[in-house]
C-alpha positions, -999 to +999 in steps of 0.1 A: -272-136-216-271-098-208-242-079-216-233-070-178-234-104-165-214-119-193-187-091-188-184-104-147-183-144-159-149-130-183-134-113-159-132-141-138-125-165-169-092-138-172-081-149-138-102-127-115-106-146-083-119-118-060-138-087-063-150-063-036-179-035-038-213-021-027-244-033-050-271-011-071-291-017-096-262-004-124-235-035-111-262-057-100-261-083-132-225-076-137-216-086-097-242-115-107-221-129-131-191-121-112-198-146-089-212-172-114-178-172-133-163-183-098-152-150-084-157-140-043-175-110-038-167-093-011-198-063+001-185-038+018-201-013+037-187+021+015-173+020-022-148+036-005-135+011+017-146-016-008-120+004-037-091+006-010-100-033+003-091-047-040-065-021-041-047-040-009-060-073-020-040-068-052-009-055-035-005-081-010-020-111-032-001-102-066-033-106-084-060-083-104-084-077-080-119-062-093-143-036-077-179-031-087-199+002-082-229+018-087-229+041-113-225+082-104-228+085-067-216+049-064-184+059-084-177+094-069-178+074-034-152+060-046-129+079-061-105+085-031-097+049-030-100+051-068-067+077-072-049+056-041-048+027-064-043+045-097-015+065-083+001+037-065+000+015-098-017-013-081-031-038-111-069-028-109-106-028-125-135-009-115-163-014-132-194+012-128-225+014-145-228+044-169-257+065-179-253+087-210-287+109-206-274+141-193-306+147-179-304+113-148-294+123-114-266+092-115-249+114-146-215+129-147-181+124-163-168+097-153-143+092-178-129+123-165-134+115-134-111+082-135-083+107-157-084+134-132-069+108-105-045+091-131-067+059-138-071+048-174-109+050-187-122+021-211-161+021-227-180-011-234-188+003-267-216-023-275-226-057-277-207-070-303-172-056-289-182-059-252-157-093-247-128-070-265-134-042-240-134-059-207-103-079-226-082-047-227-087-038-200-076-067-175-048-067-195-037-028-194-043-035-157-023-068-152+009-059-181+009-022-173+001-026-136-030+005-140-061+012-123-085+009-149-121+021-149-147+000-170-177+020-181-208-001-188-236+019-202-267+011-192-287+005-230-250-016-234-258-037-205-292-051-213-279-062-249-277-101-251-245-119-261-241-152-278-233-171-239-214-200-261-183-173-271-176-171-232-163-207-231-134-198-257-119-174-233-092-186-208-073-172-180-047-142-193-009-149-184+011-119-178+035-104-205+071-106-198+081-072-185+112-056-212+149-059-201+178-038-201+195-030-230+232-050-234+248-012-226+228-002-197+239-034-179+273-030-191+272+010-178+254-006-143+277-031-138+307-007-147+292+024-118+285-009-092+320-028-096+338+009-090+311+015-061+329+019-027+299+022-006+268+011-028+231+011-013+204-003-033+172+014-027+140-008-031+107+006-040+079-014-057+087-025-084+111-046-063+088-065-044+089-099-066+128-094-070+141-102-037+163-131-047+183-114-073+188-080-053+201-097-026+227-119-051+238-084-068+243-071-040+269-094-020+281-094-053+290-058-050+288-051-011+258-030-014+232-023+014+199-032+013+171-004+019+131-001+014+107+024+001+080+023+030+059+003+000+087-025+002+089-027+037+101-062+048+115-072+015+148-078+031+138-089+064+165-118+081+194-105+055+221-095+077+230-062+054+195-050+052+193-014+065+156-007+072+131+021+057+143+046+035+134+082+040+112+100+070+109+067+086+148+058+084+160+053+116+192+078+127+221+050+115+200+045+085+198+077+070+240+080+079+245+050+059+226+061+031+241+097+034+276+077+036+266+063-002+286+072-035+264+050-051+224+049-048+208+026-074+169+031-071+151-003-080+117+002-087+113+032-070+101+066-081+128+086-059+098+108-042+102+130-018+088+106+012+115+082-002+145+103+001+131+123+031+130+153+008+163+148-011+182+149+021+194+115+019+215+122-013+243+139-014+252+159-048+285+140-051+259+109-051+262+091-083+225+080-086+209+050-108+177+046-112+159+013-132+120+012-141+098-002-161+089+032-177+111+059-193+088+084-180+094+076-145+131+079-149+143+112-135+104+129-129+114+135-090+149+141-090+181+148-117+195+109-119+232+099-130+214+070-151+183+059-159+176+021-172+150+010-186+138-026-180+124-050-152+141-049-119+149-091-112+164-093-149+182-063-145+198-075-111+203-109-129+221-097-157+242-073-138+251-098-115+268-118-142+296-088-153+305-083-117+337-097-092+328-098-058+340-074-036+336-057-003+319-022-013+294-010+024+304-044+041+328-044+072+326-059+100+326-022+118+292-016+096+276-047+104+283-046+141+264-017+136+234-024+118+231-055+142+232-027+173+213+007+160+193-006+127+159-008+142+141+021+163+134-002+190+175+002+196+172+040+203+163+057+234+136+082+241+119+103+271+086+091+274+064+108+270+034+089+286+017+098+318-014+083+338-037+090+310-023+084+280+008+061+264+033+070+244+030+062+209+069+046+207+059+024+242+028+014+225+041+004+190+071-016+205+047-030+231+028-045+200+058-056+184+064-080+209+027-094+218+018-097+179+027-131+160+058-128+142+037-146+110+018-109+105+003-087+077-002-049+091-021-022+075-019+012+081-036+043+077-025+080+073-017+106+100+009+118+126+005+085+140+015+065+108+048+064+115+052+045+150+036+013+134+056+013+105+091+020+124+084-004+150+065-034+137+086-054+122+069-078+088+081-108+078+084-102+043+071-072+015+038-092+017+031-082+052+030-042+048+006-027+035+011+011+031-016+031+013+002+062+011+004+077-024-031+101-022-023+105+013-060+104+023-064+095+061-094+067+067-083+041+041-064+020+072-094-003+083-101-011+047-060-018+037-062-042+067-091-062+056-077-066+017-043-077+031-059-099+054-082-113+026-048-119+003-026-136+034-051-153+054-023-176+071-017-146+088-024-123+116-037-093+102-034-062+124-048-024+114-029+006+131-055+033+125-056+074+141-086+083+156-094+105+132-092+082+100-108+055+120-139+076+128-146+083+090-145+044+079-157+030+112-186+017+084-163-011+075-162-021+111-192-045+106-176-061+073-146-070+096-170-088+119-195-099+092-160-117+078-147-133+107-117-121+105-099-118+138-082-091+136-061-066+164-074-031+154-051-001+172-069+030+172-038+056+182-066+080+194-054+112+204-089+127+198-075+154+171-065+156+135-029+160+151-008+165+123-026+202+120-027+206+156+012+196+159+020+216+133+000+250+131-004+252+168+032+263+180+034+290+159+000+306+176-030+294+150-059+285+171-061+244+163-098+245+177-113+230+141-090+200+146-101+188+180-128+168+191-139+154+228-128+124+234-144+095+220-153+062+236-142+039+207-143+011+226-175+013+234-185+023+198-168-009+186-186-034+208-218-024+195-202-036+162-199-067+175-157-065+189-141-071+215-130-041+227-100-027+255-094+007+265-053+014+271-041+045+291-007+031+302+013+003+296+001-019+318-031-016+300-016-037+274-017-068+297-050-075+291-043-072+249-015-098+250-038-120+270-063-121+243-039-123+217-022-151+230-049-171+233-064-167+201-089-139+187-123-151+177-133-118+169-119-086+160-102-070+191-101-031+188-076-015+211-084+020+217-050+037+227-049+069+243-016+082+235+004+110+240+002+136+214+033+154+200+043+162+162+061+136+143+091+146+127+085+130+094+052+154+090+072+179+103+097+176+075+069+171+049+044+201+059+085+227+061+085+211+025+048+221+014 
């Protein structure tokens, strides 16, 4: 057979079992054989959306999830969803087409293309090595969790290989990840059983590690926080503390402040993460454990840096310690029970006979959504009222793509989460603004079935700028629009479709959603516009 379709029947031989993208004539045969080696396609709308659909699929599933593209124009389509993955480290191949005349209007680097956004780059060299190629690279995606992109050269495509040396190959287990040296669990365990108020921070490369976090840490008397990315790993433990950074609610960010002892697990320490470095004190004696040496210390000086996988780590820690109280009293936990979640802190509203405040809305939603919910969310000054005040029931039901910090990838998070936990009820908390520029992927929601609450926060504007810039006198004209009638747009998709100016708008919503969606329902909130403070402390930062 050709060399394109045998490359899609190994992929799924290595374990693939889904694969989203948009077809051409460069990734027809390899989609082809995709699908004959057992894989679901998924055809989206954009390469876009279809790039940031695997890149949540693989988040929220655990699995290599594969996207196939057109090559040139197909690829560059891509690329924003292309560095969201790659910089997030989500386990990831694209494969493109390649054309190596110079000369074709589909040419340009695309090896430098993938580089310039942090994604590996791996050639199908030829015929003969084309099994080897597509080899490495699922397993540089799976063992190294990369985005890798897989060039396949047109000439190499149309080359024939022997079909019989595809039924040798078998699915790929995953590596065991490295452990901690004997004297970095020693020096852990040493820092932890001195710790008087511990916190364990949770990014992730925590999000498979939940068991033995939790046992180090009433082990120690640590409290549990998230990276954003983790959100809902600890969800029901009675000592978890919520979102770390611009998201922490007020008793959150004093707890973590109140730390001598901050052990980062799996998380790179970034600037959303520790709202800027305000979170840590200089007398904070800071630990931080990775998979990769070079991620130890890149965002901020650390007191410690360990080397190894985060659940062994914890494990073997756990081990050298005697329990003790550390955080835990019954003064803090009375506390957390109280003031923890946003929902427990007051506000002026701010909504009027037109619009709804984006706090009412959010906790609104809280309570008419199914507890048993996966939630994506996309970028803006909205983002963080759905991540504050939804509460997930575990890591696997927040999805966050956040690291390229590209507005419009939120429809297409929400249908790759949905896709990886379909026992749930998937929910996308879009702005207007991001919404608008993937409202493509609109008809793959219907065309799936997939019954879905959509929450356009629609204040008509790219807000952040207009929050931001407009208080200090810059005309904000460029960043607003008329007012949109998204519900109106959507039904023409194929939605259901409500319009909320109030509160008592939302009636209406939890009607539907009680009984049961049979389509997608797209709730087109007007709210109140006003800057957030996390943008706020991001753009004084810039």
């Amino acid at each position: 057979m050709n060399v394109a379709q045998a490359v899609g029947i190994a992929l799924a031989r290595f374990g693939v079992r889904r694969a989203f993208g948009v077809v051409g004539s460069g990734n027809f045969h390899f989609t082809n054989g995709l699908v004959q080696g057992g894989a679901e396609f998924v055809a989206a709308r954009h390469e876009g959306g279809a790039t940031t659909m695997a890149d949540a699929y693989a988040r929220c599933s655990g699995e290599v999830a594969v996207v196939s593209v057109h090559q040139g124009c197909g690829l560059a389509n891509a690329t924003t969803g292309l560095g969201e993955a790659a910089k997030s480290r989500t386990p990831l191949v694209v494969v493109t087409g390649e054309v190596t005349d110079p000369l074709s209007n589909f040419h340009i680097d695309q090896d430098a293309l993938a580089r310039s956004v942090g994604a590996l780059s791996i050639l199908v060299r030829s015929p003969e090595s084309a099994l080897a190629d597509v080899r490495r690279a699922f397993i540089q995606a799976r063992r190294d969790r990369r985005t890798v992109l897989l060039r396949l050269p047109l000439e190499v495509q149309s080359g024939l290989i022997d079909e019989r040396l595809l039924d040798e190959l078998t699915e790929i287990e995953p590596l065991p990840y490295p452990r901690a040296s004997e004297e970095d669990v020693e020096a852990l365990a040493s820092i932890l059983q001195k710790a008087e108020r511990p916190v364990f921070l949770c990014g992730r490369g925590s999000r498979s590690a939940r068991k033995e976090l939790v046992a180090l840490a009433n082990r120690c008397g640590a409290l549990l926080a998230e990276g954003a990315v983790a959100k809902g790993l600890f969800t029901g433990e009675p000592w978890s503390i919520g979102v770390s950074g611009g998201f922490s609610s007020p008793l959150t960010a004093e707890l973590i402040r109140g730390a001598d002892v901050v052990v980062g697990w799996g998380s790179a320490l970034n600037d959303w993460t520790t709202a800027h470095g305000t979170l840590l004190t200089p007398d904070t004696t800071l630990v931080q454990v990775d998979l990769e040496a070079a991620a130890l210390g890149r965002n901020r000086p650390i007191t410690r840096g360990i080397v190894g996988d985060v659940g062994g780590t914890a494990a073997a820690v756990t081990t050298r310690l005697e329990t003790h109280a550390g955080y835990r009293s019954d003064a803090v936990k009375e506390r957390i029970t109280q003031e923890i979640r946003w929902r427990s802190n007051t506000y002026e509203d701010a909504g009027t006979a037109e619009v709804i405040d984006p706090r009412t809305l959010s906790a609104a939603l809280d309570d008419i959504i199914p507890a048993n919910r996966v939630v994506g969310v996309d970028s803006g000054n909205f983002m963080g009222y759905p991540a504050m005040y939804l509460d997930v029931p575990d890591e696997n039901g927040f999805c966050f793509t956040q690291a390229f910090q590209s507005i419009g990838l939120g429809l297409a998070t929400a249908v790759g989460a949905a896709l990886a936990r379909p026992d749930r009820f998937p929910v996308a908390a879009c702005g207007d603004g991001g919404f608008l520029m993937s409202i493509a992927e609109l008809e793959t929601v219907v065309r799936l079935k997939l019954p879905m609450l959509i929450v356009v926060y629609n204040d008509h504007a790219y807000g952040a700028e207009v929050y931001h810039f407009e208080p200090d006198g810059h005309p904000a004209d460029t960043v607003r629009f008329p007012d949109t009638d998204i519900a109106a747009i959507a039904r023409g998709y194929g939605c259901d479709a409500v319009t909320v100016r109030g509160k008592e708008g939302l009636a209406e919503v939890a009607t539907r959603v009680a009984a049961g969606l049979d389509r997608p329902l797209v709730v087109d909130a007007k709210i109140a516009g006003f800057s957030s403070w996390w943008l706020e402390a991001a753009m004084s930062h810039h």
